[in-house]
C-alpha positions in Angstrom: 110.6 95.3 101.8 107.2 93.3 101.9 106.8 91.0 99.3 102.7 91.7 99.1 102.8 93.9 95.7 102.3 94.1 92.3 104.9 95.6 90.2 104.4 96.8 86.7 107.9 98.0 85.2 107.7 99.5 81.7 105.1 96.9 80.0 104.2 96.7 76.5 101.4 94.9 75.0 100.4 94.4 71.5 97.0 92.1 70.4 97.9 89.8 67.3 95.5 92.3 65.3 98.1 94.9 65.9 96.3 97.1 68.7 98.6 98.5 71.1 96.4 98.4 74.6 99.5 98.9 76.8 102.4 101.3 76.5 105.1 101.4 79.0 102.5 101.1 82.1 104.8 101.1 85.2 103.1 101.0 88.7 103.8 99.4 92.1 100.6 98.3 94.2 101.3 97.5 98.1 99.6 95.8 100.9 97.1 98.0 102.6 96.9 100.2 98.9 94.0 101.0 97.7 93.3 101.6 94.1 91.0 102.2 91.5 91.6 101.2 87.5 89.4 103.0 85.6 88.6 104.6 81.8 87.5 104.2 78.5 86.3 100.9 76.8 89.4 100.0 74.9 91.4 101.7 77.6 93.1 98.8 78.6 91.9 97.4 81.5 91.4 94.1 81.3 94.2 93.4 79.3 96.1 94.9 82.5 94.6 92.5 84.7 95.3 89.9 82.6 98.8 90.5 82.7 98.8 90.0 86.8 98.3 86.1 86.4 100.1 85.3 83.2 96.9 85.0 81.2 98.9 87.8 78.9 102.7 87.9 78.6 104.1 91.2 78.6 106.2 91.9 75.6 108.3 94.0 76.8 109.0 95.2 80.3 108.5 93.0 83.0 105.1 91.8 85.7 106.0 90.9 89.0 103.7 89.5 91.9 105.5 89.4 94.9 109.1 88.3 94.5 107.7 86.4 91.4 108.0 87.7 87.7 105.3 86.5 85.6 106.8 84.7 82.9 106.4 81.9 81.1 109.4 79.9 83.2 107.4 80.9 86.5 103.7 79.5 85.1 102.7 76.1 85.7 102.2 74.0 82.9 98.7 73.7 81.7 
């Protein structure tokens, strides 16, 4: 199996102000895909993207870029 993907399993996000902008989103993105994210303002978009570099930590479920999981034990320190 490549490791070129983006792997979404069952992710959960909830802002501090209580808004729920993800609810178990689960999607796998391979080399050569091509793919579109798209919808409402509020939809949860960004906050998606966010989630691919660690800027947002999933709640629940889990982020994984290639064989990495996004985490806070996989993040450099800032």
């Amino acid at each position: 199996m490549s490791h070129h993907y983006i792997q979404f399993e069952n992710v959960h996000y909830r802002y501090p102000n209580g808004y729920e902008a993800l609810n178990g989103v689960s999607f796998r993105i391979t080399h050569g895909d091509k793919v579109a994210l798209i919808g409402a303002n509020g939809a949860g978009k960004s906050t998606l993207i966010l989630h691919t570099n660690g800027l947002l930590l999933a709640s629940e479920g889990e982020v994984n870029v290639g064989d990495i999981p996004i985490c806070k034990k996989t993040l450099p320190l800032i």
